[in-house]
N, C-alpha and C positions, 0 to 999 in steps of 0.2 A: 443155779449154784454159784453162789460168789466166791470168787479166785483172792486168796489171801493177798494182806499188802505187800510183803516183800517179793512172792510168785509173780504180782500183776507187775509192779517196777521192773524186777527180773527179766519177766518176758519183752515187756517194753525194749529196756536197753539193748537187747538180743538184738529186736530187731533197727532198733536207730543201728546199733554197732554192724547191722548186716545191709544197711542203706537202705531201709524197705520202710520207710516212718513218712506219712508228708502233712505237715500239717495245716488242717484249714480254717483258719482265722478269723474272727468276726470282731464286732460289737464291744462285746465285754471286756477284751483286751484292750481296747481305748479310754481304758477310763484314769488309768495312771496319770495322766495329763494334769500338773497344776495348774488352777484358775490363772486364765489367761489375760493380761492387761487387757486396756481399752484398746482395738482395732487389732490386738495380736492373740488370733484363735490359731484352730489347728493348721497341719497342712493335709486336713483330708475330713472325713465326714465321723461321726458319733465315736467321738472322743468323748470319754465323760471325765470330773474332775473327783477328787474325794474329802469330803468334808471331814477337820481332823475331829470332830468332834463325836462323829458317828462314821466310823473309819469302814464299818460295814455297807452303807449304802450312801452311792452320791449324793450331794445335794442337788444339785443340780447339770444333768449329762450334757453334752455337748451337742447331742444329737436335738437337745431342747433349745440352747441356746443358737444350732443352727436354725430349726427351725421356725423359731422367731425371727430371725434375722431376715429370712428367706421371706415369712410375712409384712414382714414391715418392707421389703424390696416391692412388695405385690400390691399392697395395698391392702389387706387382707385384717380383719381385725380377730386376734387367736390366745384370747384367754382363756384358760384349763386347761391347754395341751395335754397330751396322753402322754407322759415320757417315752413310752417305748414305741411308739407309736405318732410321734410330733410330727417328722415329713411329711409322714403318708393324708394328717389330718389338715395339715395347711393345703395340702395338693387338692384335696377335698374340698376346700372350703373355697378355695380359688375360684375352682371347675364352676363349684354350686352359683358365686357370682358371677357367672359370665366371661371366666377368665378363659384363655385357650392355653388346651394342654402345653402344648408345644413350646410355649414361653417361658416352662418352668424349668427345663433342663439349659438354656444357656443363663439364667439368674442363677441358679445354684451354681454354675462351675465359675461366673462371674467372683459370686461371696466365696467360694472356695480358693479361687487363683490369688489372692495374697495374705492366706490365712499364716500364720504360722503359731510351730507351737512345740514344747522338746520333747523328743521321741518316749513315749510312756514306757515304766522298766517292763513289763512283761513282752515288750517288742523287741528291746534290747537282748534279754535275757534269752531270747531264740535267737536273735541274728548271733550269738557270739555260739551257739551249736553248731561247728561245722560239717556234721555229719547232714545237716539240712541245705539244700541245694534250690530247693524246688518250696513253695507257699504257695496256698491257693487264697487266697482273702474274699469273703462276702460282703465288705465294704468297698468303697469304691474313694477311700482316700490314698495318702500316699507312704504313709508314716510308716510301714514294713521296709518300703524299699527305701525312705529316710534311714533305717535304725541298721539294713545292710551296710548301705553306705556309709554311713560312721563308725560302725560297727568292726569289716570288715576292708574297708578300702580307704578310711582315716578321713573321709570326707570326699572322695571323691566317687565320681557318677560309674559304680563299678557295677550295682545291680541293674539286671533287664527288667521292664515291665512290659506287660500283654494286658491285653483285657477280650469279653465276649462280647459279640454285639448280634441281639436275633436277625438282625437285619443287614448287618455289615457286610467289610471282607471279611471273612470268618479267618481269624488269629488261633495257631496253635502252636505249641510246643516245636520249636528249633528241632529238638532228637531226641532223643532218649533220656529220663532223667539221670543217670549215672554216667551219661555223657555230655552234661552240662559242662561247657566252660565255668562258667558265671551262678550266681544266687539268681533264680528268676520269680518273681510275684506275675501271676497271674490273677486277675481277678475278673471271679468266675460274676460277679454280677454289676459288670459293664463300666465304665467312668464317664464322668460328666463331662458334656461337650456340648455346642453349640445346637446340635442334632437332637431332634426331638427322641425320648424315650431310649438316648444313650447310656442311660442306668437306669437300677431299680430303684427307683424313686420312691414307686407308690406298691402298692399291693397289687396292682394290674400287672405291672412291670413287672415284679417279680413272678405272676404267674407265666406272662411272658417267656423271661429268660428260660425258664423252666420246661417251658412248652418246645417252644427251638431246641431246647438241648436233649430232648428225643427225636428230634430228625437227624435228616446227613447234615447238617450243620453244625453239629456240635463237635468239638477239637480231637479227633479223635486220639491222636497220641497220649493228648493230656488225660483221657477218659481211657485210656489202656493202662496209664498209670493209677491213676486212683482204682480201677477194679482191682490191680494187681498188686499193691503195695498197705501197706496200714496205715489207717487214717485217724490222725489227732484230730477232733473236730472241738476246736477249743474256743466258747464265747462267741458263738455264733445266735444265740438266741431265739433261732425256729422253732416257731408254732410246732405244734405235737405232727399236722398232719404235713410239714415239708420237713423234719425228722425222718419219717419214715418215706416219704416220696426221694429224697436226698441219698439217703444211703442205696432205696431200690435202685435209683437214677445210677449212682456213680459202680456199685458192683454188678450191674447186668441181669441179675436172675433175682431168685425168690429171696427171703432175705430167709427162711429157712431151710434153706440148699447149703450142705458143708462147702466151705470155700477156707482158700488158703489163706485167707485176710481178713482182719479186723478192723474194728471201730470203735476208740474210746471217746466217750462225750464227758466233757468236762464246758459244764453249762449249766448255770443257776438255775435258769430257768428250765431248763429240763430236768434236773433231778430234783425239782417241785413239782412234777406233773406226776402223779402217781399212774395214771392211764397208760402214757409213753412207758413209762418202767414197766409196768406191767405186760405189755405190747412186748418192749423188745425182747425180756425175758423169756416171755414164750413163745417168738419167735425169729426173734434176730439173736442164735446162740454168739456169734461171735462179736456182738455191742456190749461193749461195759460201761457204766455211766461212773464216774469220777465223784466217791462220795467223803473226800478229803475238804471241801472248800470250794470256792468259786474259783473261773477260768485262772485267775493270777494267781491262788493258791495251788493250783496243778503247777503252774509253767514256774512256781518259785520250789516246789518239791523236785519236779524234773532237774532241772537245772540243778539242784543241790546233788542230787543222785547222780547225774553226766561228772557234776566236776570230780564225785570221789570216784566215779570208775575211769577216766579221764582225767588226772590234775596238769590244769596252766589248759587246757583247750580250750578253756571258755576267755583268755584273755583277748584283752584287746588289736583286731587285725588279725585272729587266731585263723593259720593256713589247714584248708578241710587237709586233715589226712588221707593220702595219697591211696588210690583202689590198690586192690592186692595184684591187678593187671597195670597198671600205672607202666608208662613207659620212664625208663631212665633218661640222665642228660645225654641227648645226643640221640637217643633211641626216638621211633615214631610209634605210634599206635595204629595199629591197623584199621584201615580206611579214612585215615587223615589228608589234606589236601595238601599236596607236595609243593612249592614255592620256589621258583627259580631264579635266582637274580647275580646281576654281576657286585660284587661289594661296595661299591658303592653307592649301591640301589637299597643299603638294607634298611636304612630310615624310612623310606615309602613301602619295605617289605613290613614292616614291623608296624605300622599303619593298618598294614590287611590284615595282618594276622590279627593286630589286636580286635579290628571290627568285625571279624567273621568269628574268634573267639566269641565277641556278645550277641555273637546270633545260635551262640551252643555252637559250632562248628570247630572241628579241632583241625589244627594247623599243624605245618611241619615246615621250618624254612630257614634253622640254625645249622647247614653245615658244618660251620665252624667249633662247634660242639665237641666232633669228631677230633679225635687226637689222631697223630702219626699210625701209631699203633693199632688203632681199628681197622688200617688197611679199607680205607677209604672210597675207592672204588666196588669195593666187594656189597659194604656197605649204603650204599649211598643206589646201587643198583637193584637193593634186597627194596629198601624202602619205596623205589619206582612204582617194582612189582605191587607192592605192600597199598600203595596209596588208592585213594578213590579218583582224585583227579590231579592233572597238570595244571599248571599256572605260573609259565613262561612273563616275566616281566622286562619288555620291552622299552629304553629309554635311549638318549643320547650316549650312556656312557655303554648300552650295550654292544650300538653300532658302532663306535671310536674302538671296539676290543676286538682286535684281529683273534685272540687268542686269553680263554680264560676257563675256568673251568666249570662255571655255565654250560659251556660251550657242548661239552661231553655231554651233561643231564641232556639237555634239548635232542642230541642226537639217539642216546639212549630211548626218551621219551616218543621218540619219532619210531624208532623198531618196536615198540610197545602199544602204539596207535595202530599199525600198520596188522600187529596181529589182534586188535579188537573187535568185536562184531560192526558190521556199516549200521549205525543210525546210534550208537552209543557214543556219547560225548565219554573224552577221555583230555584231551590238551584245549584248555581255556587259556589262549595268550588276553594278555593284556597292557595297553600302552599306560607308559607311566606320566609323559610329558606331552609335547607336543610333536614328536616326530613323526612321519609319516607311514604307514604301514605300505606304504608300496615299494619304498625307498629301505626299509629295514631290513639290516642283516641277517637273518633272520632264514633256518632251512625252510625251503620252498615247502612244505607237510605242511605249515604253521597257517600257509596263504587260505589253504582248504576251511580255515575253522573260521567263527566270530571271532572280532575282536572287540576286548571292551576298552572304554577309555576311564582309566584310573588318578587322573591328574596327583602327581608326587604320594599316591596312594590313599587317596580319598575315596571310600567303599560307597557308590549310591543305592539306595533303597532298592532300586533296581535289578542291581550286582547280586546285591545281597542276600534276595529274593529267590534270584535264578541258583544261586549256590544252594540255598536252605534244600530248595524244591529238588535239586541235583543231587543234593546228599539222600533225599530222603528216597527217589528214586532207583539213588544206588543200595541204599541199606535193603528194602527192599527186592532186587536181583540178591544179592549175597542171601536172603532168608530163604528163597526159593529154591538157592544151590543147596541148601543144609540139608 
């Protein structure tokens, strides 16, 4: 039974407006991209361009023009390319003459690393949805996390990327998506790197990624979200039988088991496959396939529908509206990392914050927030309690301060440690400059923990890592108290 047009939008915006939407991106959203000068393509893989003359289908996609480009790098001679299909036939053809796999993924991110090209509008016309926080992309270019960033941080480096790797460190999800700092693209089918088989390239590849992401290796928070959340699966272009491998993959069970989540496909090419339609129908009840237009006739109906339930959210730099738990100014949110510093440290504090912010990780470290009248101490003690962890910041101007009111958090923070269980981190000190931690002022409690070195508040991968991994440790105790 098909759900009427205004019912399907209806429900739709419901749930964008209840943060439950993520959408997963492909192919066909790159095609907006105008014809690129000589040596200036895109910044990422199968963009395609739209000839104005036949406005319905490209003349020629990006994804062709890469992969001619990729052949003529190889030596490879590739007349008739398969448009939809050009990578995977040059990778082919390569193998067939003697080439080695392995060559082919640092030549592609080679022709990739100085493509450029202006972010195509249906990528735009998402990034400026701030109820979206989270993209999942099956391409392995850049041009989402391009169109955030201009989108919403005016040109600067404000969105996070991830990517999967069957083989890698396995990259997942910082926390939870509605506790995102940041916009994050994750792209579930790997980016081009030096390393052999660091994307889906070819059609091995891809059965690859796909194979790995039923074992322990695959992200699991990011895959707690997509079962759990509704999926726009827009312009992604899979075959009829990774369609149905894709949705069984990302919700866990049968695909005709009632589940609280949905999946609209808005894709040319799948609502031309009468087989797939027929498939999901009978038994993926909660798949709706999008029979308004191709992927950019969804994302230009969506977006017209967001702005009238929503007017001015879609402008430009437009800030996501705030959760209905959102903490006020001054206020923290519960299990945020509390920030200790003497005032003249807050330039190096405001460094941490902002780099554990882009690792999804929420901060708390504006004292100063706090007016007279909030009775400061009362406050500032609730938050202690409140927090996940300590992060005492240690420098020259802490140890020159006989007396400040640092001084108080630290000893607070120490009667808080003292009643924590033994082997649970609670106070991460950390040096800001060069001073010495044996020589620091500093309560004798602090000498018992690591200390890390933060030079004027520079976050290392390192740090950064051990916080992610700490949070998610802690989040986990807090769900087993519940």
């Amino acid at each position: 039974m098909r759900t009427p047009a205004s019912a399907f939008w209806e429900e739709l915006l419901e749930y964008i407006d209840e943060r439950r939407v993520i959408p997963v991106i492909g192919v066909e959203l790159l095609r907006a991209c105008p014809e690129p000068a000589s040596g200036e393509l895109a910044g990422g893989e199968l963009v395609e361009s739209v000839e104005s003359a036949a406005p319905a289908e490209p003349a020629a996609s990006f994804a062709l023009d890469l992969a001619r480009r990729l052949a003529e790098r190889l030596g490879v001679l590739a007349a008739g390319l398969p448009e939809d299909d050009a990578l995977n036939a040059v990778a082919m053809l390569y193998v067939a003459q003697g080439g080695r796999r392995e060559k082919l993924y640092p030549a592609l991110r080679s022709i990739l690393r100085d493509m450029r090209c202006p972010v195509p509008v249906p990528l735009r016309a998402l990034a400026r949805i701030p109820h979206f926080n989270l993209f999942v992309s099956t391409t392995f270019d850049g041009l989402m996390e391009q169109a955030l960033n201009e989108e919403r941080f005016s040109g600067a480096n404000g969105a996070e990327s991830l990517a999967f790797l069957p083989a890698g460190v396995p990259q997942d999800l910082p926390c939870p998506m509605r506790s995102l700092a940041r916009p994050l693209v994750y792209h579930l089918m790997g980016r081009p790197s030096t390393s052999a088989y660091s994307c889906a390239l070819t059609e091995e590849d891809t059965l690859e990624f796909f194979s790995a992401l039923q074992t322990e290796r695959r992200p699991k928070l990011l895959f707690d979200e997509l079962r759990d959340n509704h999926l726009l699966l827009i312009g992604n272009r899979f075959p009829d039988w990774l369609v149905r491998f894709f949705i069984r993959t990302t919700k866990g069970g049968r695909l005709s088991t009632p589940r609280d989540s949905s999946e609209i496909i808005a894709d040319r090419v799948a609502r031309g496959d009468s087989q797939l339609v027929m498939f999901l129908r009978n038994f993926s009840y909660q798949t709706q396939i999008y029979e308004g237009g191709d992927a950019a006739d969804f994302v230009r109906e969506l977006t017209e529908r967001y702005a009238q339930r929503y007017p001015g959210a879609g402008s430009h730099a437009a800030p996501a509206p705030p959760a209905e738990d959102s903490p006020g100014p001054g206020e923290m949110s519960e299990g945020a990392i509390f920030l200790s510093y003497a005032h003249e440290d807050k330039p190096s504090a405001q460094r941490i914050r902002d780099a554990l912010h882009a690792r999804g990780v929420d901060v708390w470290f504006d004292r100063h927030c706090l007016t007279p009248g909030d009775e400061w101490d009362q406050k500032i003690r609730r938050h202690l309690r409140a927090c996940s962890f300590f992060i005492p910041l240690i420098s020259a101007n802490t140890n020159a301060r006989e007396r400040g009111y640092f001084r108080k958090e630290w000893r607070w923070a120490v009667d808080l440690a003292d009643e924590t269980a033994d082997g649970v981190a609670f106070i991460l000190p950390a040096v800001i400059d060069e001073s010495d931690p044996s020589d620091a002022a500093v309560p004798d409690r602090f000498r018992d923990f690591q200390w890390a070195a933060l030079p004027e508040g520079q976050v290392t991968p390192e740090f950064g890592e051990k916080i992610v991994h700490l949070i998610r440790e802690y989040r986990k105790r807090q769900r087993g108290r519940a």
